[in-house]
BAZANU-721526 format. One record per atom (N, C-alpha, C, O, CB): residue number from 1; residue in three letters; atom name; x, y negated, z negated. Coordinates in nm, 4 decimals. Glycine has a CB too. Example, Ala and Ser with C-alpha at 12.3 -4.5 7.8 and 13.67 -1.06 7.14 Angstrom:
BEGIN
r nr 1&rest ALA&atom N&x 1.3190&y 0.5690&z -0.7800;
r nr 1&rest ALA&atom CA&x 1.2300&y 0.4500&z -0.7800;
r nr 1&rest ALA&atom C&x 1.3200&y 0.3300&z -0.7800;
r nr 1&rest ALA&atom O&x 1.4236&y 0.3319&z -0.8465;
r nr 1&rest ALA&atom CB&x 1.1308&y 0.4473&z -0.9046;
r nr 2&rest SER&atom N&x 1.2850&y 0.2250&z -0.7080;
r nr 2&rest SER&atom CA&x 1.3670&y 0.1060&z -0.7140;
r nr 2&rest SER&atom C&x 1.2900&y -0.0030&z -0.7870;
r nr 2&rest SER&atom O&x 1.3409&y -0.1138&z -0.8039;
r nr 2&rest SER&atom CB&x 1.4084&y 0.0598&z -0.5725;
//
This chain:
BEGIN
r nr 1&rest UNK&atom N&x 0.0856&y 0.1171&z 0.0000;
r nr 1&rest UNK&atom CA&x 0.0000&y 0.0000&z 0.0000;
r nr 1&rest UNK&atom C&x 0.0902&y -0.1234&z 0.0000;
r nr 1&rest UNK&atom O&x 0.1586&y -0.1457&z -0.0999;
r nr 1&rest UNK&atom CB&x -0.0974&y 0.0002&z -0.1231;
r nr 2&rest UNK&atom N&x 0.0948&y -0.2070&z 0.1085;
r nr 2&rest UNK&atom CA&x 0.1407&y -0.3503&z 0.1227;
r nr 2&rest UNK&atom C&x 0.1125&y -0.4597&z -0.0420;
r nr 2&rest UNK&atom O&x 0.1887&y -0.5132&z -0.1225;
r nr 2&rest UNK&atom CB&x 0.0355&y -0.4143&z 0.2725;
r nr 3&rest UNK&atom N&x -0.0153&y -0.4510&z -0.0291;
r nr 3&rest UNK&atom CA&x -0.0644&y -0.5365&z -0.1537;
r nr 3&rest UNK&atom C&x -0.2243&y -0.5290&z -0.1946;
r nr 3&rest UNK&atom O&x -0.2976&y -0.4901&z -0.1038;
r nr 3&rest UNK&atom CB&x -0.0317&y -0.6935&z -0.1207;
r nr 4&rest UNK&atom N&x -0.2743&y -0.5551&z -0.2951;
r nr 4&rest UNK&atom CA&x -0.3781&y -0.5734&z -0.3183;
r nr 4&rest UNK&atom C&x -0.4396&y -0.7259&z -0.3908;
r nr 4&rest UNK&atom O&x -0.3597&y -0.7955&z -0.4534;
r nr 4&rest UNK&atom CB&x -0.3909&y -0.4659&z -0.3781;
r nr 5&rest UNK&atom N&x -0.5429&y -0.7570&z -0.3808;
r nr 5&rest UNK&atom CA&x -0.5538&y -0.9150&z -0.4195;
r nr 5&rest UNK&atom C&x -0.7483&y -0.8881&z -0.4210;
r nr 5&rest UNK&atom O&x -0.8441&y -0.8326&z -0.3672;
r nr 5&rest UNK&atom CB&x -0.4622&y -1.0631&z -0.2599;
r nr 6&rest UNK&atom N&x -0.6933&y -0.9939&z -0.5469;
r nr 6&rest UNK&atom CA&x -0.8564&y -0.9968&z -0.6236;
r nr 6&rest UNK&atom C&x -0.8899&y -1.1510&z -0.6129;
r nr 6&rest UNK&atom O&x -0.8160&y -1.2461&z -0.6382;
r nr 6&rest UNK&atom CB&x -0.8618&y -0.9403&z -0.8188;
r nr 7&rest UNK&atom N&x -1.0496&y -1.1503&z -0.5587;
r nr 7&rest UNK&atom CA&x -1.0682&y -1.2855&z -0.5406;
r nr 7&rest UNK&atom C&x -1.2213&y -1.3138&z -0.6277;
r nr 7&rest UNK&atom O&x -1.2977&y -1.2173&z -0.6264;
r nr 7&rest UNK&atom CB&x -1.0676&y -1.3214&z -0.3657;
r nr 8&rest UNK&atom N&x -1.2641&y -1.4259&z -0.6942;
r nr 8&rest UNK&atom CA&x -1.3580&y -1.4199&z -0.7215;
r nr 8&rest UNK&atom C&x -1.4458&y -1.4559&z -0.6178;
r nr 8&rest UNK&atom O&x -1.3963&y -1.5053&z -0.5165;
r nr 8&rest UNK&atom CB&x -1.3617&y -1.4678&z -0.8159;
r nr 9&rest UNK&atom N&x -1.5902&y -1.4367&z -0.6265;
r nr 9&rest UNK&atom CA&x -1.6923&y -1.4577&z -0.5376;
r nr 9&rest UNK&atom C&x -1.7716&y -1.5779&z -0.5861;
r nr 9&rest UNK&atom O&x -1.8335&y -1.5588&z -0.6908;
r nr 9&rest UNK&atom CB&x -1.7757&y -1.3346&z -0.5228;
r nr 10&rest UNK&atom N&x -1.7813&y -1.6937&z -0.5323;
r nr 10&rest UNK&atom CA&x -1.8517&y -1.7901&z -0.5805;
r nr 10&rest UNK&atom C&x -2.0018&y -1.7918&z -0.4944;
r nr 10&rest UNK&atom O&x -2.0254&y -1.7323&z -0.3893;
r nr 10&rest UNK&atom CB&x -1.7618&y -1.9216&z -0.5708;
r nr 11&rest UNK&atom N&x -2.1043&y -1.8884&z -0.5820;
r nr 11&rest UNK&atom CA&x -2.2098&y -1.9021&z -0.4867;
r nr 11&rest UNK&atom C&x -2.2138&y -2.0488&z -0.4657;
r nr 11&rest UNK&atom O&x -2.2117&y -2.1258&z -0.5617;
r nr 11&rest UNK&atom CB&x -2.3472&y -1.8412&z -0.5339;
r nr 12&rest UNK&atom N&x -2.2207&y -2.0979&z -0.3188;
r nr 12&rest UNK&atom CA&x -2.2354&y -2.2392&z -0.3254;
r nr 12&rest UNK&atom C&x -2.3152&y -2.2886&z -0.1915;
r nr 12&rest UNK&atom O&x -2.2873&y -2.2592&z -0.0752;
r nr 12&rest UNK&atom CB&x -2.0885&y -2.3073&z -0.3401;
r nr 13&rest UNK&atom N&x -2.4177&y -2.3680&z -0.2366;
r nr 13&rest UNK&atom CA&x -2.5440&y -2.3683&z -0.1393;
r nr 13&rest UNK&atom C&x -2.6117&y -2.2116&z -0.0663;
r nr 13&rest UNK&atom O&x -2.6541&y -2.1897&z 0.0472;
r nr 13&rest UNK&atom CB&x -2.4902&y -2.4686&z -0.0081;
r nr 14&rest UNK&atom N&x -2.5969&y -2.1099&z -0.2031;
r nr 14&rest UNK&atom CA&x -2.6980&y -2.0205&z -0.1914;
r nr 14&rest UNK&atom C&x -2.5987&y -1.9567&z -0.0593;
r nr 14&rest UNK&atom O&x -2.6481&y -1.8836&z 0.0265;
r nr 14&rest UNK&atom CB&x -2.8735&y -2.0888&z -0.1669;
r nr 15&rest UNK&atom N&x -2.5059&y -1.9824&z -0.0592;
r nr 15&rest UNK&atom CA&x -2.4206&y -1.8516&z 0.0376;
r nr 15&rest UNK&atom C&x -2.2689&y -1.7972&z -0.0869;
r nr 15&rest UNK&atom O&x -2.2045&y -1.8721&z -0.1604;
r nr 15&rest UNK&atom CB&x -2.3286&y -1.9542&z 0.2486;
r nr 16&rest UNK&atom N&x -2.2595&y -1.7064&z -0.0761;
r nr 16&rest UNK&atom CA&x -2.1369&y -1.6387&z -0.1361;
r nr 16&rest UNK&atom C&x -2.0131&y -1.6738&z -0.0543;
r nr 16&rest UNK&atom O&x -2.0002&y -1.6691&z 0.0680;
r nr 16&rest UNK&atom CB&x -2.1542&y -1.4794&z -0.1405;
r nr 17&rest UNK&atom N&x -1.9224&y -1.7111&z -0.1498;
r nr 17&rest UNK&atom CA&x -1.8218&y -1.7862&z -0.0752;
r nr 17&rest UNK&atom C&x -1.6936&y -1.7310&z -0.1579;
r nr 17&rest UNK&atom O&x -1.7067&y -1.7020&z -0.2768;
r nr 17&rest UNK&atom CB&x -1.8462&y -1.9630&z -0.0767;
r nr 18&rest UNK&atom N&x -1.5372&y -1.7138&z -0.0742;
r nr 18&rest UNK&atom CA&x -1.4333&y -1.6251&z -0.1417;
r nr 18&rest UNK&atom C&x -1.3472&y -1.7298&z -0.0693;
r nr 18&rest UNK&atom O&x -1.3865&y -1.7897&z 0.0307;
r nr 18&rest UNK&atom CB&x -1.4170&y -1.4404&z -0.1112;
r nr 19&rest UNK&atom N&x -1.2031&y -1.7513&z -0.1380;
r nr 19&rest UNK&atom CA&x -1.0633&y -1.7829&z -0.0876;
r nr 19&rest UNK&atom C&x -1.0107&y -1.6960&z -0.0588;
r nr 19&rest UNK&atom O&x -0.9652&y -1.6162&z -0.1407;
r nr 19&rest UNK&atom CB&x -0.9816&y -1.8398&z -0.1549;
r nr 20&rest UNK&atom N&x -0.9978&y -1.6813&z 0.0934;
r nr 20&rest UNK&atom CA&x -0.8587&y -1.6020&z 0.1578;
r nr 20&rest UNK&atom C&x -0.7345&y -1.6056&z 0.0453;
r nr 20&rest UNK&atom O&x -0.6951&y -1.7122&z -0.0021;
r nr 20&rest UNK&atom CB&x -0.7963&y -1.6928&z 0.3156;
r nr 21&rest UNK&atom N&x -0.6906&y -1.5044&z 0.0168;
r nr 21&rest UNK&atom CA&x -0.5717&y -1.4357&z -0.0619;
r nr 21&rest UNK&atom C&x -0.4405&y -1.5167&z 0.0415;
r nr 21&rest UNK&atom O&x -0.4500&y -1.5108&z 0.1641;
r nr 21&rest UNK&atom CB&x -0.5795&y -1.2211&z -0.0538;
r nr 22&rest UNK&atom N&x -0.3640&y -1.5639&z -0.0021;
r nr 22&rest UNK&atom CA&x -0.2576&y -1.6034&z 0.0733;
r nr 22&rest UNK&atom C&x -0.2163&y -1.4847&z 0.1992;
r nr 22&rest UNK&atom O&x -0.2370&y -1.4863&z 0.3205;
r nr 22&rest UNK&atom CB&x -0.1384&y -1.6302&z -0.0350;
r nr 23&rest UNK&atom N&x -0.1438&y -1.3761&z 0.1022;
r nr 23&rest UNK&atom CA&x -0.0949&y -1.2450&z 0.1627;
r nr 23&rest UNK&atom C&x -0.1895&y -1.1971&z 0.2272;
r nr 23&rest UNK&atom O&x -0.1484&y -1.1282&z 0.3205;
r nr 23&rest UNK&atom CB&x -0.0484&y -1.1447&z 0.0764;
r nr 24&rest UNK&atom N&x -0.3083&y -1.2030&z 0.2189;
r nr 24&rest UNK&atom CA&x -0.4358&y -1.1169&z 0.3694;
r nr 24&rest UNK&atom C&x -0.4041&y -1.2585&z 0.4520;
r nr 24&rest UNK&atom O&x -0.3836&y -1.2404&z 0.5720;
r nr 24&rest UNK&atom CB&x -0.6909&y -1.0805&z 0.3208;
r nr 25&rest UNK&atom N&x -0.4007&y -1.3260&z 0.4294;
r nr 25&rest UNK&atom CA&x -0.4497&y -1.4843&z 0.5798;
r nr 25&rest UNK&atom C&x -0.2873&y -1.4015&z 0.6111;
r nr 25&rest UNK&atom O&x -0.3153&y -1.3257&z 0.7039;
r nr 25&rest UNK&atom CB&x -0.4640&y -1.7702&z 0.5222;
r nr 26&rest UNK&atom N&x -0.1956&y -1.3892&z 0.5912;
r nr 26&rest UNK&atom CA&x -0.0545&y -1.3825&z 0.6294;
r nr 26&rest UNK&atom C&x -0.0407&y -1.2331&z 0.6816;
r nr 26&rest UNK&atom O&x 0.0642&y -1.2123&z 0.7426;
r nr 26&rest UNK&atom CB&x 0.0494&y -1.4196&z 0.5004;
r nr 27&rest UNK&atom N&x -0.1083&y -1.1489&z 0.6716;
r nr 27&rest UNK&atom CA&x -0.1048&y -0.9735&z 0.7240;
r nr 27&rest UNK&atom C&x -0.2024&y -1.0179&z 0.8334;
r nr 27&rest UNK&atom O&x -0.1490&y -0.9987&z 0.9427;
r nr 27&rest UNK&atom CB&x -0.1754&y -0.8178&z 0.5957;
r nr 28&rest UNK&atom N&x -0.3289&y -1.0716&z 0.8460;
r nr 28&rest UNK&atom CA&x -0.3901&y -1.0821&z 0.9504;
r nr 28&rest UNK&atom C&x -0.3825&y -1.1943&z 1.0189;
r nr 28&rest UNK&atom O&x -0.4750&y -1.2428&z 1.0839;
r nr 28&rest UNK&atom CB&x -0.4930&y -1.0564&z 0.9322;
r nr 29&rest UNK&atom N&x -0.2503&y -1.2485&z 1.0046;
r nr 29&rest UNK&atom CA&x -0.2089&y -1.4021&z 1.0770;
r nr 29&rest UNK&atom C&x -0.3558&y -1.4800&z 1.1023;
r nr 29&rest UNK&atom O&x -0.4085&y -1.4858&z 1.2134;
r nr 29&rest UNK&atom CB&x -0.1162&y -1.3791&z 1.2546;
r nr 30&rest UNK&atom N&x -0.4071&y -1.5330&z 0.9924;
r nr 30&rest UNK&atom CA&x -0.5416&y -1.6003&z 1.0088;
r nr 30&rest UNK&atom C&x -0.4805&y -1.7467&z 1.0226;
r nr 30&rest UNK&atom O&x -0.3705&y -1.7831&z 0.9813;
r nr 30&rest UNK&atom CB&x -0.6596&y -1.5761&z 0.8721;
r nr 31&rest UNK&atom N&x -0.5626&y -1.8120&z 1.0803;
r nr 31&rest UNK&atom CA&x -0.5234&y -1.9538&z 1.1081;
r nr 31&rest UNK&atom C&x -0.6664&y -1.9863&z 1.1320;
r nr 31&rest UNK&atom O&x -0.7498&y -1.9055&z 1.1728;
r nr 31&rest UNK&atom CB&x -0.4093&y -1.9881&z 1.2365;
r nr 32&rest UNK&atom N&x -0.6946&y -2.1497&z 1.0943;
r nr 32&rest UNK&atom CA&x -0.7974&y -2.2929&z 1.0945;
r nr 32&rest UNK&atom C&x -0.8387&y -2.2281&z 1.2687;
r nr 32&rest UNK&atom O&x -0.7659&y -2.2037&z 1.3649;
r nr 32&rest UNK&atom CB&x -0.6881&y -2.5136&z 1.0736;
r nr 33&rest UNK&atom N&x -0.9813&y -2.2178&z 1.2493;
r nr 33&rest UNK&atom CA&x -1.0472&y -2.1451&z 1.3565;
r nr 33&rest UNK&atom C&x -1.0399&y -2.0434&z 1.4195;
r nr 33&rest UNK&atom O&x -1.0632&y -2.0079&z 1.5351;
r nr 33&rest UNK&atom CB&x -1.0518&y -2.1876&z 1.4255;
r nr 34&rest UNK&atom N&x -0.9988&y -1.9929&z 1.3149;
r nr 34&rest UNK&atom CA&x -1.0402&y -1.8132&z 1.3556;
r nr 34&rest UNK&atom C&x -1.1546&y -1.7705&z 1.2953;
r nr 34&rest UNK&atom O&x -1.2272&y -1.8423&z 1.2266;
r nr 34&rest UNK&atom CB&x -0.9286&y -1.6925&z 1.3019;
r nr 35&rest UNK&atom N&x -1.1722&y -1.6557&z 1.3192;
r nr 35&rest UNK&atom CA&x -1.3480&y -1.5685&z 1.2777;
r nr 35&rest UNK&atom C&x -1.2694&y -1.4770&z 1.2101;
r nr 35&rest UNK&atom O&x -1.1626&y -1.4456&z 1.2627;
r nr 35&rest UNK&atom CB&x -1.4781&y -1.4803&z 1.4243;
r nr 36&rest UNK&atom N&x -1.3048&y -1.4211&z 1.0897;
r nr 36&rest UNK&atom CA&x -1.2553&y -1.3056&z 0.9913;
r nr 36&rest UNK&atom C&x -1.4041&y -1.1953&z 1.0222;
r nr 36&rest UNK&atom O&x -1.5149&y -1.2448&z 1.0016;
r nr 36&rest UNK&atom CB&x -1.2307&y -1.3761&z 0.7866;
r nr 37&rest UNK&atom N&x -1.3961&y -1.0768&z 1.0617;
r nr 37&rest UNK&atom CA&x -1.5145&y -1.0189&z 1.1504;
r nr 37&rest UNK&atom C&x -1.5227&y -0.8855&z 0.9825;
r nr 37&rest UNK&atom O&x -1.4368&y -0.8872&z 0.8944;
r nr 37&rest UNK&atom CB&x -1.4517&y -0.9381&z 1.3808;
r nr 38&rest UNK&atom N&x -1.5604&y -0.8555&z 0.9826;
r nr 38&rest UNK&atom CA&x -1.6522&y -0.7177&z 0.8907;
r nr 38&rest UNK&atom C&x -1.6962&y -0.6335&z 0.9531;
r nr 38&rest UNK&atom O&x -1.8017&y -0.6614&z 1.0100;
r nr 38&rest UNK&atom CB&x -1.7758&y -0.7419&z 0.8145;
r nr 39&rest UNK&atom N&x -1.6525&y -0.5247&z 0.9688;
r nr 39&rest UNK&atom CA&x -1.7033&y -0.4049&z 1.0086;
r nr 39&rest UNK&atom C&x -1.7229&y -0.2616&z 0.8743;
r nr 39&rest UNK&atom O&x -1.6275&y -0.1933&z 0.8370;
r nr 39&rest UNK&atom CB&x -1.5946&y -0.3701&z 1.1327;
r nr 40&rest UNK&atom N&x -1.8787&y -0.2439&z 0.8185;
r nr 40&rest UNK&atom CA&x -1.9093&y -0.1381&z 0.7670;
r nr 40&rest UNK&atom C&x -1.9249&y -0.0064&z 0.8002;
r nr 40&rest UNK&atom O&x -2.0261&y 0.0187&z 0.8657;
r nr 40&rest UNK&atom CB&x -1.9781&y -0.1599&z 0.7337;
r nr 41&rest UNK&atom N&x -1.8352&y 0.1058&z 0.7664;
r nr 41&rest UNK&atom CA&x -1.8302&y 0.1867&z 0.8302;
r nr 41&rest UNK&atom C&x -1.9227&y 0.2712&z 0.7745;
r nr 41&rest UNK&atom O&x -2.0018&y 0.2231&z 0.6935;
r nr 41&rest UNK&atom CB&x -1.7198&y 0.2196&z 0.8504;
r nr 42&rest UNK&atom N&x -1.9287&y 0.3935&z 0.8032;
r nr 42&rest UNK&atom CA&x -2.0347&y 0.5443&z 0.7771;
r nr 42&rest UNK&atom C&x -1.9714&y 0.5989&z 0.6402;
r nr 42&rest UNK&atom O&x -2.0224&y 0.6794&z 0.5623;
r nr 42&rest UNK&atom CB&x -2.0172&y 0.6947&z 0.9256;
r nr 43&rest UNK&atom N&x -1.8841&y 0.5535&z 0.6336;
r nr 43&rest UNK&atom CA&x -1.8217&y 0.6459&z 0.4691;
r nr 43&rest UNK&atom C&x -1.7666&y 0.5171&z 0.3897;
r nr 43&rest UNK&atom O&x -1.6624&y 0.5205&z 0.3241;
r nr 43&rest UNK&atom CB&x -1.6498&y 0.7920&z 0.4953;
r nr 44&rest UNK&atom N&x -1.8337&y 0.4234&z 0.4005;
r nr 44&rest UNK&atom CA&x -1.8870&y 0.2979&z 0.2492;
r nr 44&rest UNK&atom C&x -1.7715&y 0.1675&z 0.2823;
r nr 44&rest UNK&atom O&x -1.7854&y 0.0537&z 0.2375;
r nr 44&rest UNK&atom CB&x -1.8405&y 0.3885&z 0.0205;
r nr 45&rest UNK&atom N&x -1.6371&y 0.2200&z 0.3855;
r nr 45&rest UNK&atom CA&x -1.5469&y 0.1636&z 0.3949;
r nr 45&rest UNK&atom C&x -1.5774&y -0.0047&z 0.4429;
r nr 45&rest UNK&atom O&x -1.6923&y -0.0449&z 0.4612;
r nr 45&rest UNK&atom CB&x -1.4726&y 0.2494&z 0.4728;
r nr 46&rest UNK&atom N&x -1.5005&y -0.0603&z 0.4532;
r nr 46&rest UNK&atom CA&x -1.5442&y -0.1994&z 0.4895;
r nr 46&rest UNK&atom C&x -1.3874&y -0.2485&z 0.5892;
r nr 46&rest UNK&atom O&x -1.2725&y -0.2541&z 0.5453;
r nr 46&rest UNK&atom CB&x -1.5833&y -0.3105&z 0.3165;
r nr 47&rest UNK&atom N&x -1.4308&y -0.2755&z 0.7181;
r nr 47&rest UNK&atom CA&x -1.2746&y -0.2936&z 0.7331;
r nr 47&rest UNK&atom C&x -1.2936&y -0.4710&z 0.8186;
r nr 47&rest UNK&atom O&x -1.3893&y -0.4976&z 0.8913;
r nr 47&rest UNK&atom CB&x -1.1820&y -0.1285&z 0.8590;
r nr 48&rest UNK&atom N&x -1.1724&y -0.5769&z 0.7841;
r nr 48&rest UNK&atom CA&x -1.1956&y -0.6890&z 0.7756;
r nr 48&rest UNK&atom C&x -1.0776&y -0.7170&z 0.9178;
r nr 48&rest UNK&atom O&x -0.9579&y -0.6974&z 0.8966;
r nr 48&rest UNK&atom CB&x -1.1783&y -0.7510&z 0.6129;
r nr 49&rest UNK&atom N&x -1.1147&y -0.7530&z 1.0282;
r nr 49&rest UNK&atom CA&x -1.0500&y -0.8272&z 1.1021;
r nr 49&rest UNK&atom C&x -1.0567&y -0.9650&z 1.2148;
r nr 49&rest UNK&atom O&x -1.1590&y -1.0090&z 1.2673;
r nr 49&rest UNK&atom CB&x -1.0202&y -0.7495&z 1.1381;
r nr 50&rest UNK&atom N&x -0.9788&y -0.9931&z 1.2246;
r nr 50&rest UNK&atom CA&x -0.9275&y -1.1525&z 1.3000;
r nr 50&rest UNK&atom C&x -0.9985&y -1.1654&z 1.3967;
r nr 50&rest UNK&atom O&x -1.0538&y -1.0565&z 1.4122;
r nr 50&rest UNK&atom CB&x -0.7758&y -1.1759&z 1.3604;
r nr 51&rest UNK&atom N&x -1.0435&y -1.2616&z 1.5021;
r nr 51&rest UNK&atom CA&x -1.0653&y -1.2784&z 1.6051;
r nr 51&rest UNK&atom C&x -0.9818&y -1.4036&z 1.6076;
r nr 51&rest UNK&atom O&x -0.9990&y -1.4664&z 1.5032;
r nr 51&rest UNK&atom CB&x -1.1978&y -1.2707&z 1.6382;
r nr 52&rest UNK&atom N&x -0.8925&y -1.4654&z 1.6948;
r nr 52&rest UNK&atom CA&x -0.8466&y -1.5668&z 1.7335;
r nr 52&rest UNK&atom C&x -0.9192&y -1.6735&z 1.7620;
r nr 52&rest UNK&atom O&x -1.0369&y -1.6404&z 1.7758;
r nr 52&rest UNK&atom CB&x -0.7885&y -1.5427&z 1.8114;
r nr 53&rest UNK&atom N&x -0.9004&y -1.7963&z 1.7783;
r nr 53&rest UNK&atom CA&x -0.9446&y -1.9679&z 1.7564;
r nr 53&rest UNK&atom C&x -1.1721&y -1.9039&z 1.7697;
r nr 53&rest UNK&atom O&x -1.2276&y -1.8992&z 1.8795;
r nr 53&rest UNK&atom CB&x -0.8415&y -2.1323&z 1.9808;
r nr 54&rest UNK&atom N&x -1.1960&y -1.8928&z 1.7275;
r nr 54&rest UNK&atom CA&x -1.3759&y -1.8255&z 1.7766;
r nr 54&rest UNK&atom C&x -1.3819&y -1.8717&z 1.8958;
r nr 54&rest UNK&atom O&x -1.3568&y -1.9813&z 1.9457;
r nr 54&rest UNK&atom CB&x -1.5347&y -1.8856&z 1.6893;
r nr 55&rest UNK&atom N&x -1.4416&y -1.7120&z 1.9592;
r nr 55&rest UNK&atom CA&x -1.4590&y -1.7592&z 2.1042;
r nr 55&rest UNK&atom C&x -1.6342&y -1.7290&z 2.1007;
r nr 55&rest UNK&atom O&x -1.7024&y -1.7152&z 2.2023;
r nr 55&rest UNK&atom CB&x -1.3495&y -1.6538&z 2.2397;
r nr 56&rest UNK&atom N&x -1.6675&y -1.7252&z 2.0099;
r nr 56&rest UNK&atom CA&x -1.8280&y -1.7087&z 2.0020;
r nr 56&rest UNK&atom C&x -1.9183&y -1.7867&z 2.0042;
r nr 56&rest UNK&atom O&x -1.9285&y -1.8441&z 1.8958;
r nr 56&rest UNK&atom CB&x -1.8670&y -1.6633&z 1.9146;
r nr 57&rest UNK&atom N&x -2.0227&y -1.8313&z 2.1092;
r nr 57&rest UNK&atom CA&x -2.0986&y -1.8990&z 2.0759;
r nr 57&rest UNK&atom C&x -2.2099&y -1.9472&z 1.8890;
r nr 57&rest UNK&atom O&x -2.2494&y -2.0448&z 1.8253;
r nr 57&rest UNK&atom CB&x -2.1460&y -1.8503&z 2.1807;
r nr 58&rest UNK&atom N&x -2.2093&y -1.7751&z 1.8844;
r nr 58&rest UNK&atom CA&x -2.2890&y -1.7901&z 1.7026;
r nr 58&rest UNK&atom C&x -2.2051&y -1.6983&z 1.6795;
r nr 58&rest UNK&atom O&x -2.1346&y -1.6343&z 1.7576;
r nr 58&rest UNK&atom CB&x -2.4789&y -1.7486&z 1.6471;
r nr 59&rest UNK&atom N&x -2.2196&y -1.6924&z 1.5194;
r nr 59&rest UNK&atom CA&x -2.1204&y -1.6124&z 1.4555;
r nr 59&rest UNK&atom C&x -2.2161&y -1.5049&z 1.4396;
r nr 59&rest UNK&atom O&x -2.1708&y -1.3925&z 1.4176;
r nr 59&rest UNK&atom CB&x -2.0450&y -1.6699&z 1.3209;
r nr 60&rest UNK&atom N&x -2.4285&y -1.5333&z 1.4528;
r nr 60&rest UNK&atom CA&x -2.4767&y -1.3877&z 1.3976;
r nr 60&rest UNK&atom C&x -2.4900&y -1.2759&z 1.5372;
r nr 60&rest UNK&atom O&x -2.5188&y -1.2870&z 1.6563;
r nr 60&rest UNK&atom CB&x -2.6513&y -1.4089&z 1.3109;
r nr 61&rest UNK&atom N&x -2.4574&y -1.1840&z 1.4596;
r nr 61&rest UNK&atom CA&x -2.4405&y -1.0600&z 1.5917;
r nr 61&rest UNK&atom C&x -2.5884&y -1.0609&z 1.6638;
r nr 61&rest UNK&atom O&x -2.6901&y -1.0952&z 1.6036;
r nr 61&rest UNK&atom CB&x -2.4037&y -0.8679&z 1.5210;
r nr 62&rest UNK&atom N&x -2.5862&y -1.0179&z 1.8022;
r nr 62&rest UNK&atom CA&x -2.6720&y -0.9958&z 1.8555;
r nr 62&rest UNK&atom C&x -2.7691&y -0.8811&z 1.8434;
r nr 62&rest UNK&atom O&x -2.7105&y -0.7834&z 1.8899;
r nr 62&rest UNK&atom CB&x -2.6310&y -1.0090&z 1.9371;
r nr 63&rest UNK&atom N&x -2.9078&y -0.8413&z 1.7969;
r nr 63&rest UNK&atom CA&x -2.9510&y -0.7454&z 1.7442;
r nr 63&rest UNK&atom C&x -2.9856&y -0.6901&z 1.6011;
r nr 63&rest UNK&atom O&x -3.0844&y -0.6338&z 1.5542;
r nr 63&rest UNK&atom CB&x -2.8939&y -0.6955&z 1.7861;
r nr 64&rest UNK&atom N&x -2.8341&y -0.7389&z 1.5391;
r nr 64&rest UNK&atom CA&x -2.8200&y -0.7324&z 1.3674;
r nr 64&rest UNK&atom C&x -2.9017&y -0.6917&z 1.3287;
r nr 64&rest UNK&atom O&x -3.0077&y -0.7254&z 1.3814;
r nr 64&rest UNK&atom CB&x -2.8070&y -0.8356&z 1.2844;
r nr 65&rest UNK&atom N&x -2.9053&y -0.6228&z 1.2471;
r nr 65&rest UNK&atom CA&x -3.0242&y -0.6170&z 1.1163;
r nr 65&rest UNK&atom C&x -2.9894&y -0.6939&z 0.9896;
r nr 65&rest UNK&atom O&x -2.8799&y -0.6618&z 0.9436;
r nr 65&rest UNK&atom CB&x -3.0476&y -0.4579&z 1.0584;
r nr 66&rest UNK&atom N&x -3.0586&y -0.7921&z 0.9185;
r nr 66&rest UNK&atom CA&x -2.9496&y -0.8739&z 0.8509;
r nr 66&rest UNK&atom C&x -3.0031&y -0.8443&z 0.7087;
r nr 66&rest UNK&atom O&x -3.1168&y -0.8809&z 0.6793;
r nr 66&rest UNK&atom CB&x -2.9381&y -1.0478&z 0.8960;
r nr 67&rest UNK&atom N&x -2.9074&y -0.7646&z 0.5996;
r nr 67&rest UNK&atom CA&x -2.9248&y -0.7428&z 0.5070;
r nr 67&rest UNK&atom C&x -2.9332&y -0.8187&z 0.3959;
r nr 67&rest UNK&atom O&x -2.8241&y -0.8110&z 0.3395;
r nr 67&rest UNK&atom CB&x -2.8751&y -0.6828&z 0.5058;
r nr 68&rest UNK&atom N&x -3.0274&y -0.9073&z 0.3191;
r nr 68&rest UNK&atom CA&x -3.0363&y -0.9692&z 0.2435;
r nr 68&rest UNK&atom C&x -3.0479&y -0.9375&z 0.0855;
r nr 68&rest UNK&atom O&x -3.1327&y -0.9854&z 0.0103;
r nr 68&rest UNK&atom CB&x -3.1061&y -1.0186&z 0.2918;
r nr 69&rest UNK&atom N&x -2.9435&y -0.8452&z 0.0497;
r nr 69&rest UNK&atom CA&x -2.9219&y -0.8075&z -0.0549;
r nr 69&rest UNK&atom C&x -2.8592&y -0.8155&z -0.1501;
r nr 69&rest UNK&atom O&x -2.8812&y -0.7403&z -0.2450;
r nr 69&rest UNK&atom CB&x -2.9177&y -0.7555&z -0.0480;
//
């Protein structure tokens, strides 16, 4: 394991909000306009990656089912 890093979860204007860990923005070379993407997998996993400067019109997926839980 590279590293691990604990962040608290804040709520602010009713969205959950976290600070990038120095060392994750620096393993996934994140930089000021990028998209940090979430993918939930079939066995509970959660895996977190980059998209470069957003090339997306919206950030919500097309189709989604959007879990409000």
């Amino acid at each position: 394991m590279k590293f691990s890093e604990a962040v608290l979860i804040r709520e602010e204007d009713g969205k959950l909000v976290v600070e990038l860990p120095r060392r994750a923005a620096a393993a996934l070379n994140a930089r000021p306009g990028d998209v940090l993407c979430f993918t939930g997998l079939d066995d509970g996993t959660v895996e977190v990656w980059r998209v470069a400067k957003n090339p997306y019109r919206t950030l919500e997926a097309e189709g989604a089912a959007h879990d409000q839980s």
